[in-house]
N, C-alpha and C positions, 0 to 999 in steps of 0.2 A: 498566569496561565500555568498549571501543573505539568511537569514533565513525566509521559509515562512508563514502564520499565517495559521492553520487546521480547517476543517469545517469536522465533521462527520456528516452525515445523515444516517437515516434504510431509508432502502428499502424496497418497497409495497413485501407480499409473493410468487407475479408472477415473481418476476424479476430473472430471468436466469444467469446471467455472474455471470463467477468463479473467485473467489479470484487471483489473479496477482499470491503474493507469491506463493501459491501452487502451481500455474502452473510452475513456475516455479524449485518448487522444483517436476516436477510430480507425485504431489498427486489430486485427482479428488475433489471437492469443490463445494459448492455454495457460493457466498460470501451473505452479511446480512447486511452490510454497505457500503456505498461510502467513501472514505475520498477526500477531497478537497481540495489545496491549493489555498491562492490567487497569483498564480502561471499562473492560470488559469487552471492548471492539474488537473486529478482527477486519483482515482484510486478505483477496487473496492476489498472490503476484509471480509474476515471471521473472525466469532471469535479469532481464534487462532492469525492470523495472523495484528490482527486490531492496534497492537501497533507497530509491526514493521512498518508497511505502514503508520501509521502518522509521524513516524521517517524519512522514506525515503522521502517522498511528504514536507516536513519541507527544503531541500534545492535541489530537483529535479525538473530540469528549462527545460527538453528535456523526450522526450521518446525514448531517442536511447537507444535500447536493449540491448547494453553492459554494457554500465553507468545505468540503468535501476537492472541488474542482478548483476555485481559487487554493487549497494547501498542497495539490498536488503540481500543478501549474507553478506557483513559486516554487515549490521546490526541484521541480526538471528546469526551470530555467535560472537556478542560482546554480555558480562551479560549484561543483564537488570537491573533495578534499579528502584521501584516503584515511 
């Protein structure tokens, strides 16, 4: 499985889309960053949520929603490690 290299950006104050993770964990969001692999993926995320989503977008090659919800899912419930 390729590991892929992360680009964060902010986002201007108008931008609207909700954090991925949250939604998925149905919590209501604005997200505050993009994360980007050179993957060509992107995803976008809230504070909370902005390290797990460089974690997942680091070897996520699809947006199929189950491999999408299983990678975000393991990785909110593996500890973290600064």
């Amino acid at each position: 499985m390729p590991t892929y290299l992360i680009i964060t950006k902010e986002v201007p104050a108008w931008f609207q889309m909700p954090c991925i993770a949250c939604q998925l964990l149905g919590i209501s969001s604005r997200a505050t960053v993009t994360v980007e692999a050179t993957s060509g993926l992107g995803l976008a995320s809230c504070p909370r949520h902005e390290h797990a989503t460089r974690q997942v977008m680091r070897t996520l090659d699809s947006y199929d929603l189950t491999r999408l919800r299983a990678s975000f899912v393991t990785t909110l419930l593996t500890p973290q490690t600064a």
